[in-house]
N, C-alpha and C positions, 0 to 999 in steps of 0.2 A: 541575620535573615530570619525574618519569624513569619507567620501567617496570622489567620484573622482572630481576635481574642474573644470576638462576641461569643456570647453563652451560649449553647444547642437548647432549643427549646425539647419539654420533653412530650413527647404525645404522641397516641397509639393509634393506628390506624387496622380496620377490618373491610373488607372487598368479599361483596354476595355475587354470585352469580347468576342472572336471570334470563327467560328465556328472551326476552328483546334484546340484551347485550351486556354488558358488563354496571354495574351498580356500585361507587367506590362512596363511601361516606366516611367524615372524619368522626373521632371517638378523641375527644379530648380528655388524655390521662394521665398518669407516669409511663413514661416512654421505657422501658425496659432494655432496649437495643442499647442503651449506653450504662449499662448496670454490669459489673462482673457477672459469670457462669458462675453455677452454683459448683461445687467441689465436686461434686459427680463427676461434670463434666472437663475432664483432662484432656488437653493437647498434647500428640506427642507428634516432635519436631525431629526432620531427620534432615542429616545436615547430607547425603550421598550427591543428590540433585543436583546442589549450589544453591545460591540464594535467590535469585533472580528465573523463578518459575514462569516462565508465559504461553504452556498450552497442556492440557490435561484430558486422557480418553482413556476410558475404561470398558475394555474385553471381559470377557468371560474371566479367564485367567489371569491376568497381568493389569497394570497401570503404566499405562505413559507415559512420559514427561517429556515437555521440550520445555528447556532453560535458554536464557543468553549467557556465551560465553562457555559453557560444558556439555554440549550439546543434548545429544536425545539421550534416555535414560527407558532401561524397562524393568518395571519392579515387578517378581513372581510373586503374586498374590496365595500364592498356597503353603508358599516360605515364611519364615520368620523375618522382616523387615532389618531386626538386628542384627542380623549377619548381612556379611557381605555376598554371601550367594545367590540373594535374593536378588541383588542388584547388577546391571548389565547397562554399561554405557554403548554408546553407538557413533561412533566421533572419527570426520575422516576418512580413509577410506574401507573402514568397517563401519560404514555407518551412512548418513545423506551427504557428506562430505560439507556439514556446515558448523561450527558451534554454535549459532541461532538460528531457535527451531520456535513457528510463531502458530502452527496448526496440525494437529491430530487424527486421522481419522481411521475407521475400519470398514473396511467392505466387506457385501452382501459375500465372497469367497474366503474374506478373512485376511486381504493383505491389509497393511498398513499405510498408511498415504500420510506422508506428512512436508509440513509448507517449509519451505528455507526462506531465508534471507534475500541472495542472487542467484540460486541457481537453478531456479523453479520445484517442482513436486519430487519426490524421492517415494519411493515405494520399497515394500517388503515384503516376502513371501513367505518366512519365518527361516528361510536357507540364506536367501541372498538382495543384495541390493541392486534397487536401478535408477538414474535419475533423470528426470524427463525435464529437458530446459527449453529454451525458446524457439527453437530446433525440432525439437522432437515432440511436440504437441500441448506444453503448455506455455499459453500465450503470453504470460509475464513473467521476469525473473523472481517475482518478491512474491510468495503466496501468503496474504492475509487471511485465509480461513478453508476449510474444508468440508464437506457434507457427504457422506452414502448414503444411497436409499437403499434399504434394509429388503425392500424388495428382490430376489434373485433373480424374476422374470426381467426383471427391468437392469439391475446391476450397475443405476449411472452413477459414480464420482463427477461431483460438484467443485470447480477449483476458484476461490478468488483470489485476482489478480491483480498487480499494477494495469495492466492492458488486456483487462475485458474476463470475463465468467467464462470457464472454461466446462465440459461435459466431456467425460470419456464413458465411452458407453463400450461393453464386451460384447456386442452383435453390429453389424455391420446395415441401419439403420439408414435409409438415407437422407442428407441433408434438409435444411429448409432452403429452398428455388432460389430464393435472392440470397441465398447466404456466400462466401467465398467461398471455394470450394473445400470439402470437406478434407480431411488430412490424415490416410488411411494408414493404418501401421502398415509395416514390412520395410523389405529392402525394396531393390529395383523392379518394380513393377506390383509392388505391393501385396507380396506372396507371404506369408505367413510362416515364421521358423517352428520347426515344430514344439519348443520348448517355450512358446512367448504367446499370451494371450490375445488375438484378433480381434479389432476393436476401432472406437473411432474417435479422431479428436475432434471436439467443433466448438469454436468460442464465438461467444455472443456479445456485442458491442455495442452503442448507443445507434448505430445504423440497425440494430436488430429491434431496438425500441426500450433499450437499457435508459436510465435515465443518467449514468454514468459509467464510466470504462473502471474505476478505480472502486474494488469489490472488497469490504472489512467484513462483513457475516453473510451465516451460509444456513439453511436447513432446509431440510425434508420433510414432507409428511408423507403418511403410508399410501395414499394417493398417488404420489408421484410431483406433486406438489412441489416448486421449490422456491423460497424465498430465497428474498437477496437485501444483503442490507448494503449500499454503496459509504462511498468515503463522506458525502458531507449535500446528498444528495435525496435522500430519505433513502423510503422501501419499491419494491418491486416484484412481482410472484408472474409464476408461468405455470400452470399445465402441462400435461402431454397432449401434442408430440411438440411441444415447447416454439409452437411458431407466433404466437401475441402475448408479449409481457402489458402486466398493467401496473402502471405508480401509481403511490402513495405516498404525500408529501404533507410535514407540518404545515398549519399557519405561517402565515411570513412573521407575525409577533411572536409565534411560539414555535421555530425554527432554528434556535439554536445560532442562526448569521448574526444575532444580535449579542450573543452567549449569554443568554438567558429566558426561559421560558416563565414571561412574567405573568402576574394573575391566578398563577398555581401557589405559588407560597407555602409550600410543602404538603401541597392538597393534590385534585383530581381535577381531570377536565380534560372536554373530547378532543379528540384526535393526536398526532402524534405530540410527544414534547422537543422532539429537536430530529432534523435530519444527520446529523454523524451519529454514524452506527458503530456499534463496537460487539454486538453478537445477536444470536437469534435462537429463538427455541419454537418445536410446537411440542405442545402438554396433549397427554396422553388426551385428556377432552376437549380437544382440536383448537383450542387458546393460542395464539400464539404469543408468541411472547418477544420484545424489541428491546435492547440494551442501549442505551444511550449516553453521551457525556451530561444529560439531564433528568433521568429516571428511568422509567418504563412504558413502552405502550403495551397495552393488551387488544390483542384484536380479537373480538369473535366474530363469526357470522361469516366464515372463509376470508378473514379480513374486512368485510365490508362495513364495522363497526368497530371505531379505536379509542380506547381509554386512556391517557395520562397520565401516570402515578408517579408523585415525588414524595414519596411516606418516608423515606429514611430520615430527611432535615428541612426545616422550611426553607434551608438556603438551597436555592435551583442548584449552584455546581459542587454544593456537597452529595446531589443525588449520582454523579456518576459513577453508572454500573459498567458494569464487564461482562465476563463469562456466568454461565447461566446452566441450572440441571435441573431435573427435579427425583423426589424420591419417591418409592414405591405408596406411599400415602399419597401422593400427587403435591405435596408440598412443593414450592420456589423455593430454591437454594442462590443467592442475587449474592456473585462476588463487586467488592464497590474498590473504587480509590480509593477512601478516607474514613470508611467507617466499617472498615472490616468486612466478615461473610454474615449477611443476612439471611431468613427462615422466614417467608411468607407462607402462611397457610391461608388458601382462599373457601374455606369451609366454616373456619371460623374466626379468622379476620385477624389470628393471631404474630405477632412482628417480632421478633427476637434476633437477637443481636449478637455474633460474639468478635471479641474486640481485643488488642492486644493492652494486656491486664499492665499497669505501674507495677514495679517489682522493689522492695528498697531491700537493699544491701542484705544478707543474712552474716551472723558471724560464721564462722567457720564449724564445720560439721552440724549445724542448726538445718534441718530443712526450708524451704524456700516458704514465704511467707505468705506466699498465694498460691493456689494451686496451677498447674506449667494453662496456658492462654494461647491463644493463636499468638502466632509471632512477629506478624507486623499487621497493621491496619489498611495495607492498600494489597488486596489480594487479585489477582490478574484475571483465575479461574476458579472453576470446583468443579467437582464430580464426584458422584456415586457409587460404590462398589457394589458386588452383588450381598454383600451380606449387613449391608444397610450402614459403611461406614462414608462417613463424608470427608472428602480429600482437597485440602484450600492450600493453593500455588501461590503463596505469596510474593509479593519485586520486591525483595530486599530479608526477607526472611525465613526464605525456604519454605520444605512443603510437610505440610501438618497436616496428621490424623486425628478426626475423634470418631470414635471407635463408635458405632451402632445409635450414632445421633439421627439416622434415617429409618429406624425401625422401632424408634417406640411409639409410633401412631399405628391407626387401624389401616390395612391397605385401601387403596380406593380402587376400583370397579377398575381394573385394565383394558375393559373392552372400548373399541372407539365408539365416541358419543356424536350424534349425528348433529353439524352447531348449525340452527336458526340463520335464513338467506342463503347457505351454501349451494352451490349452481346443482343440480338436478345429477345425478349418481358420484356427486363429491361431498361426500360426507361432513368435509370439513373435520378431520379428527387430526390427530398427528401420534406418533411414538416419539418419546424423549430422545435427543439425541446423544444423550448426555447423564440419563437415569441409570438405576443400576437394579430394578426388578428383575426376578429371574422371567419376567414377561415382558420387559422392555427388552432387553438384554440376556437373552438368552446363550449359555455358554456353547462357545463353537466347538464341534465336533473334531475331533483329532483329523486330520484328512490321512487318507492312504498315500497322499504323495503332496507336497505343497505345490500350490494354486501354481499356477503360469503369470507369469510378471507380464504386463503389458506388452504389448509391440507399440516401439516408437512409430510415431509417422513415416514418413517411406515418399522418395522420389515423387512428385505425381506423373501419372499417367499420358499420354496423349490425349483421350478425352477431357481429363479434370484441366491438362495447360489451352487445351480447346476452349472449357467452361469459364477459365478465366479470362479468356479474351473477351467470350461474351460477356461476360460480369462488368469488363474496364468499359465495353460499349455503351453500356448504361449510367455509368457516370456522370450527372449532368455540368455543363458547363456553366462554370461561375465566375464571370470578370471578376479579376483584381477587385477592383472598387465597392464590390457588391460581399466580398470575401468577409466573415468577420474578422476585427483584427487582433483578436486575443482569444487562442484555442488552446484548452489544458491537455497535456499529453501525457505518456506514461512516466514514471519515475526512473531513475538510474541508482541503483541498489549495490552494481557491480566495481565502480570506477573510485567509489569510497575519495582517499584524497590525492590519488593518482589522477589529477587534474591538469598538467603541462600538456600541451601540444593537447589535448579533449576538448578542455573548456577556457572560452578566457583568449581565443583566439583573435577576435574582434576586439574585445573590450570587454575586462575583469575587474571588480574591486574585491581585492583581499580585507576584508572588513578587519579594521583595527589593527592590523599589523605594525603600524608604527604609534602607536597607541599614544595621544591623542590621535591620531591620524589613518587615515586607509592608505593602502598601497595599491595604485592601479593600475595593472599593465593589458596588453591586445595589442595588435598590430593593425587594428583597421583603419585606413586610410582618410576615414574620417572621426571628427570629435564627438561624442557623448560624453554628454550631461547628466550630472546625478546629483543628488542631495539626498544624505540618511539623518533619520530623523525619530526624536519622538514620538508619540502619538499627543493626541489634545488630552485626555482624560491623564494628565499628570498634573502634580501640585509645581504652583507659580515657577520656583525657583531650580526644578529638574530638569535633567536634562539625560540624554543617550549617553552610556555608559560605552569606552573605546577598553573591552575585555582583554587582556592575555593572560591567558591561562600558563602555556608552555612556552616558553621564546623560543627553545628550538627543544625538537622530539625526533624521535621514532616513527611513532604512532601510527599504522594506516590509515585512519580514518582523518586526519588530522590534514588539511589541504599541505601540496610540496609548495615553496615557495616559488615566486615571481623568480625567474632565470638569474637575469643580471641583478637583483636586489638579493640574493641567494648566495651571488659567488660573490659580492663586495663583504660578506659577514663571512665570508668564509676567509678569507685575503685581510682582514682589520681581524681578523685572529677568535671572533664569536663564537665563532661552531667548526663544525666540521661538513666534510662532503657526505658523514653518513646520517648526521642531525642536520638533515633538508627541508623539515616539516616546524609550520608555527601553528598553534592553537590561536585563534585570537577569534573575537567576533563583538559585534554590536549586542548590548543590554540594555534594553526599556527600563532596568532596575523597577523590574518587579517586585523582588524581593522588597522594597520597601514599602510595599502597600499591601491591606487583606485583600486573601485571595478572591473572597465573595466581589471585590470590585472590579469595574469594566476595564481594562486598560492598564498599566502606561499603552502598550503595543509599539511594534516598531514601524515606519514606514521610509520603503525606497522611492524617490520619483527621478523617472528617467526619460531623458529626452532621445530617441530612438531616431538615426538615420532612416532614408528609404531605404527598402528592401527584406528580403525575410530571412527573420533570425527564431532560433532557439534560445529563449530566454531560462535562466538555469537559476535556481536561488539552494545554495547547501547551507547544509544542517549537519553537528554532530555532536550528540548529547551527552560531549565529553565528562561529567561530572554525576550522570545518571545514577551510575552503581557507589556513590559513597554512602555508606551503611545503610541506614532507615532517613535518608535527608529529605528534603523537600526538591530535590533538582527534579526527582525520578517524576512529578508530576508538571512534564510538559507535553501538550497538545494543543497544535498552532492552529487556526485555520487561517488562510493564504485569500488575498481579496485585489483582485486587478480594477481598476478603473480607468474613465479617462480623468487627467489630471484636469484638475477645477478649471474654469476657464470665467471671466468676468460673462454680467450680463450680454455686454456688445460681442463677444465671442475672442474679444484679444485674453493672451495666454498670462496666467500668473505668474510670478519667479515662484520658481521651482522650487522653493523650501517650502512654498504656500499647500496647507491640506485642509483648511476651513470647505466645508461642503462634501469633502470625501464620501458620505454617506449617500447625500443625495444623487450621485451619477450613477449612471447604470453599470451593472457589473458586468465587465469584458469574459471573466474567467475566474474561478473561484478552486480552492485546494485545501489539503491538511497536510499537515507534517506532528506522526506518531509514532510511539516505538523508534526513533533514532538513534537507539545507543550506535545502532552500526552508521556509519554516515550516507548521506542519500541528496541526490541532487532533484528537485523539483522543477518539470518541466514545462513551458510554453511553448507555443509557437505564438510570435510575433508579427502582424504585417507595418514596418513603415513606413513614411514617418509618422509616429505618433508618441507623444507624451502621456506616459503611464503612472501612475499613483499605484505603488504596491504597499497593500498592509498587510503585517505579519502580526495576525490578532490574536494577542496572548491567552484568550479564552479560558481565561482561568488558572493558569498554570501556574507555575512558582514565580518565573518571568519568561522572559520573548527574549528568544538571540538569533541571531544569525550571521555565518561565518563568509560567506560570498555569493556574488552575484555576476553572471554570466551572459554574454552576449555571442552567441555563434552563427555566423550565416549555413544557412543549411547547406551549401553548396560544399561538394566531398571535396573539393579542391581550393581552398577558397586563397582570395590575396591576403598578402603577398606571399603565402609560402609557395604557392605552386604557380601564380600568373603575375608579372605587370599589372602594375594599374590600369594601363592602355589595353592589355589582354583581356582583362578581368570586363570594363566598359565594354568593350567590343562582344562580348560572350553578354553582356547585357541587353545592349541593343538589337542583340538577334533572338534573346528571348523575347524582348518588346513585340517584334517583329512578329514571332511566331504568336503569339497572345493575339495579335490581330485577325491571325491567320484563321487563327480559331472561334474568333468572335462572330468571322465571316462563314464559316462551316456552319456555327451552331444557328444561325438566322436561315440557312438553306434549308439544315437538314439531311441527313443524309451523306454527307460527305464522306462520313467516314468510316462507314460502310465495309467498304472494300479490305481497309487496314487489320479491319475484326474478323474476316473471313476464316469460317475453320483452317489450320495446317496440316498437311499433311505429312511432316513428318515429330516427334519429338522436339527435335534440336532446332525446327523451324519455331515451334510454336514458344518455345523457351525462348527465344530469339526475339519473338515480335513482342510475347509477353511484359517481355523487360524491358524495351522500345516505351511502350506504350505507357507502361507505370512509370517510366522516367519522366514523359513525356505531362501526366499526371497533375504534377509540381507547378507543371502552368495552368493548365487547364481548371485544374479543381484543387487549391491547395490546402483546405480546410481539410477534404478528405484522404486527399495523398497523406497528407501529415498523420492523419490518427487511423484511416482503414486499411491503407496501403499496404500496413508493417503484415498485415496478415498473407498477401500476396508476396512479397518478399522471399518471407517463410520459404513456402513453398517452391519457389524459383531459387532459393538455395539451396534448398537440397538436392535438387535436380543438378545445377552446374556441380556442386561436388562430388553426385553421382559419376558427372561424367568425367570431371578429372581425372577420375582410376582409370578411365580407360584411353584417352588422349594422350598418342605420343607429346613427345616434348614438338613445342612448332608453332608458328605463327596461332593456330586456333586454341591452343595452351593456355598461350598468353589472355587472349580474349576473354577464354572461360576466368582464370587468374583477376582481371580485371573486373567483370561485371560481378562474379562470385566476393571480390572486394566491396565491390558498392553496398550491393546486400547488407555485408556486414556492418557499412558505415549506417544504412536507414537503420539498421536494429539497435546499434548504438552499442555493440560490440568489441569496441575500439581496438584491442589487442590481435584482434585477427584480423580485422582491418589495415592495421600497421604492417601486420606481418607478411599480408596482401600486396601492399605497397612497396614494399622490399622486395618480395619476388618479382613487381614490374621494374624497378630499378630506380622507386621515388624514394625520395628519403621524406620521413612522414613528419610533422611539424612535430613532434613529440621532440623525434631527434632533436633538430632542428632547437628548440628551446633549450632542449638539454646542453647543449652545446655554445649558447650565448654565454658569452665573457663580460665583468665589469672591464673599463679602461684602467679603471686605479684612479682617475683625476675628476669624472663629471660627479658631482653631487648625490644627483639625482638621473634615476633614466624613465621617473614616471611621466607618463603620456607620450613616449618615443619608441615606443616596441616597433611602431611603422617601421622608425629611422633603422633602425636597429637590425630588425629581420632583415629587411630591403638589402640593407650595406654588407650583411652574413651571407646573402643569394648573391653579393654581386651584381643587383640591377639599380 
């Protein structure tokens, strides 16, 4: 497996700053960025962290770390780093209760906010822990990035999410008018415990005017200012009181959809270089600054003017950056994949480079023969201390000091600079979020008592289950027909390869498991069609690789196997019943071509019965963490169409992908950071024949491990209905879709149903009614706005559980508090749901499938199979 051999071309690049906007010109030289540090400059490497650094924030006193796999770390900066005293892991339940930790932050009081994996935000008071999941007011499981405004008047934490940007503000603020309603901490009636800070949650979603739900960078400026950089969708900035966001989106040529931003060639040029973001900064002279999988943008002018920079390499995907700081000089510190931590200075155009040094062997007792280098060349972050040392988080290398590499320039003017076009008393300035001047980052005062942790969200009220009736009222009505039929939804972070009885219920392909071969099992009563495949940008004679890594494992993250294809390995003596799990998945054999080229890529097409499902594609970047390899650089983006069709409109055979490019795109995604596994979600309407590309965008290569088909319905056939049940429950949604067709031409009809309640349990009652109801009516938006209504109607039924004798309305609450769960995609409480009403849940249910000992095969008979286990 090797990468690309061509030569780095070497040439220096300087960026002036003027008052119309940014000015980048090239300076054809010896490129220094790929030169060893001179001996002065020493790296010292500490192995406490682990190797695999992916978030870094730097207090007054301490340094941060979130790692994969050893969770959070906080190093005292006032200590000597060589002792162990210095060091303070957090892992657990002393800790955020994750070993991957993907975001850092500190607030205007001094807690610590940092992003998990699945379990949403965790917070710190410097006493104790709390964690806030999808429950308690942050809207996604997976937090990609963090932001505080530094302001106290203001006090807001910035959360991004799999499902949407989320705000907690410490003052009770209220809502924007169209928003859901807001989700106020406390308990029952949302009173305030006196040890827990009062406050509000309120996330923002593509109905707020996001240009996507799925949120990878975050910052503030001292304005109140907050940018957003989405998954693969560009930028976005809001104001206060945060009610019109505005996008900002590359060129369609120099967007990144293509994986490449052509025309720059390791140059400059306006506006963005790709919409996938990976971090965000604003420079103390209100710059802001865009990380990308293809360079930088620089905005000045409040964003109204963007600049392009691919100065590290002429090759577009050797410029991707990462994590982003700057120093008290006002210097860029640009951590990258593949070429180490970079040093922009935009005063005098200067580019320096440091890089992890060749080392050849020493004899023994000989000192090392170059002086110690950064440790690996693909650094995730950096950051600044206050005494001007610069701190780089390496994936695979751990985390390295060089000691006052941020103080030997002159400081620059700290005050914010007022930037050219910025809107009339917005300055357009920003504070680093990420510097370590004792004027960016001023050391926090000892407090006489630590801060007060959040208050979670809290029941809502009878007014706010009022507010949302009115909210469901204005929903507009969208036939079937008129529906899109391919809508991206949040990710699943939580279910890892506990996949039986979740996914795969309809119709699953366990990618390669019988390598040459897939394994596919569901129970849906009808056939799907699939064909995995190549992409075109391969040499003649290549073909899709059928992977096994593990034939059988342990592994969480590692999908369980197909029921009955599970217990025949078990029975012919393979494995056992506690090695359940196979590794295995589809290879584009990337690795056999340079990275700088477009493709192999993989692609699924699928012929999709009527009806709506949740389409699911997992990922798990089971090979990520070996040493310094080339796996750890994978970053997919994810591409729905409709499948080619001839001129006349008759349909191609399904292995056909010629014209892929040219159809419009249904639904678009990324898949990053996977070490932990993670299922990517759709919503599907059919029938329709889909083309999915899993576009290697540069990576080592493209895999992927399964592919899922679930009808959304909480019950679906055969585990909980007949066929005939299941049709009959069809036809009276047909029916009621009429119903509604005929309402929405009147007007007014529905009127009545929206009516304030007056009591609680009524309004919770009609609430839920009406968002079930939702699924017909508008399913675009039931699917992806819904979840935020949900929310809140679950905390209310399990408010009122505590207080419900056992009894028929128990039950009820039991039930609808179930469903909840299944929209949140909670599955384990959901089951558990199901059990207290006396359903046995399809989980069971597969777990409990037997081979016969005699059929060969039981692929494409899950139907036969379930159906025969129920007895129908």
């Amino acid at each position: 497996m090797h990468m690309s051999r061509q030569a780095e071309r070497r040439s220096r690049f300087a960026w002036r700053l003027v008052s119309a906007g940014i000015v980048v010109f090239l300076i054809v030289s010896g490129f220094a960025a790929t030169q060893p540090q001179p001996a002065s400059e020493e790296w010292k490497v500490f192995d406490c962290p682990g190797k695999f650094i992916t978030a870094l924030c730097a207090t007054g006193d301490a340094l941060w770390i979130g790692t994969e796999d050893k969770g959070l770390w906080r190093l005292d900066l006032s200590a000597d780093p060589a002792q162990p005293e210095a060091w303070k892991q957090f892992i657990g339940k002393d800790g955020p209760n994750t070993e991957h930790v993907y975001a850092i932050a500190a607030d205007a009081a001094g807690r610590v906010w940092v992003g998990t994996t699945n379990q949403g935000v965790a917070v710190y008071n410097g006493v104790e822990w709390r964690t806030f999941g999808v429950l308690d007011g942050c809207a996604g499981e997976r937090v990609f990035a963090i932001a505080a405004d530094a302001d106290s008047k203001r006090g807001h934490v910035w959360i991004g999410t799999d499902h949407g940007l989320v705000c907690w503000s410490p003052d009770a603020s209220a809502p924007h008018p169209l928003s859901p309603p807001r989700e106020r901490g406390g308990g029952e009636g949302g009173t305030a415990a006196p040890d827990l800070c009062p406050g509000t949650w309120r996330t923002y979603t593509r109905a707020d005017g996001l240009p996507s739900d799925q949120i990878y960078a975050l910052a503030v400026a001292p304005t109140g200012r907050v940018w957003v950089g989405t998954e693969c969708d560009g930028l976005a900035w809001s104001d206060p009181p945060y009610k019109k966001w505005t996008c900002v989106r590359a060129p369609a040529e120099r967007s990144g959809d293509s994986g490449e931003a052509p025309g720059l060639n390791g140059g400059t040029g306006p506006g963005l270089p790709s919409n996938l973001s990976n971090d965000l900064l604003v420079l103390r002279d209100g710059t802001v600054v865009y990380s990308t999988n293809y360079g930088l943008g620089m905005g000045r002018g409040g964003g109204l003017t963007w600049t392009s920079w691919q100065g590290l390499l002429n090759q577009p995907y050797a410029n991707y950056c990462r994590g982003l700081a700057e120093d008290p000089s006002g210097r860029l510190w640009i951590a990258t994949r593949h070429l180490g931590l970079a040093r922009l200075d935009g005063r005098t155009g200067e580019l320096k480079s440091y890089r992890r040094a060749w080392r050849p062997e020493s004899k023994a007792g000989e000192p090392p023969k170059v002086p110690p280098s950064l440790p690996d060349d693909y650094v995730f972050d950096v950051a600044v201390t206050g005494g001007g040392d610069v701190w780089a988080g390496t994936y695979g290398g751990g985390l390295a000091r060089l000691r006052g590499a941020a103080s030997d320039a002159a400081p620059r003017d700290a005050r914010p600079a007022s930037a050219p076009g910025s809107p009339p008393g917005l300055p357009g300035a920003g504070l680093s979020q990420r510097g370590a001047s004792p004027a960016a980052n001023p050391p926090l005062p000892a407090p006489a008592a630590p801060p007060p942790l959040p208050q979670p969200a809290g029941a809502p009220s009878l007014d706010e289950l009022n507010a949302m009736l009115a909210q469901l009222s204005n929903v507009p009505f969208v036939p079937p027909e008129k529906q899109p039929q391919v809508v991206r939804l949040d990710d699943d972070w939580l279910t890892k390869g506990d996949c039986l009885g979740r996914y795969g219920r309809y119709w699953g392909c366990w990618c390669a498991i019988l390598s040459p071969n897939d394994y596919v099992w569901g129970a849906g009563p009808e056939k799907v069609e699939y064909y995995g495949r190549i992409g075109l940008h391969a040499n003649r004679d290549d073909a899709m690789r059928y992977w096994v890594q593990w034939l059988y494992t342990t592994n969480p993250n590692s999908m369980e196997m197909p029921p009955t294809f599970f217990h025949s390995r078990v029975l012919k003596g393979y494995t056992t019943l506690e090695n359940n799990r196979c590794q295995s998945e589809w290879d584009d054999h990337g690795e056999g071509y340079p990275m700088s080229k477009e493709g192999p890529d993989l692609f699924c097409n699928l012929k999709i019965p009527a009806g709506l499902f949740y389409l699911s594609l997992y990922n798990f970047n089971k090979d990520g963490h070996y040493g310094n390899g080339n796996n750890r650089f994978r970053d997919y983006r994810l591409s729905i169409r409709p499948h080619p069709a001839d001129p006349n409109g008759a349909s191609r055979p399904l292995w056909e992908i010629k014209g892929f490019e040219g159809r419009p795109e249904l639904a678009r995604g990324r898949m990053r950071d996977f070490w932990p596994g993670a299922y990517k979600r759709f919503l599907v309407r059919g029938p329709i024949v889909v083309a999915i590309e899993v576009r290697r965008n540069h990576s080592f290569n493209t895999n992927l491990s399964g592919v899922f088909l679930d009808l959304v319905d909480e019950y679906p056939v055969p585990y909980f209905h007949t066929v005939q049940e299941w049709q009959a429950m069809k036809s009276a949604e047909a029916r009621e879709v009429q119903i509604f067709r005929a309402e929405s031409r009147a007007g007014g009809g529905r009127a009545q149903r929206f009516r304030p309640a007056q009591t609680e349990a009524a309004a919770a009652v009609r609430g839920f009614e009406e968002l079930e109801r939702m699924r017909l009516w508008n399913a675009a938006w039931w699917a992806t706005e819904g979840v935020q209504f949900y929310k809140p109607l679950l905390r209310w039924y399990l408010a009122a559980l505590k207080e419900v004798p056992p009894g028929p309305v128990k039950q009820e609450l039991y039930a609808r508090a179930a469903t909840c769960y299944y929209r949140l995609g909670l599955y384990e409480k959901w089951e558990a749901g199901q059990v207290l009403l006396g359903k046995t849940p399809a989980r069971q249910i597969e777990k409990a499938l037997r081979w016969d000992g005699v059929t060969h095969s039981y692929q494409g008979k899950g139907f036969e199979i379930v159906s025969k286990y129920l007895g129908q």
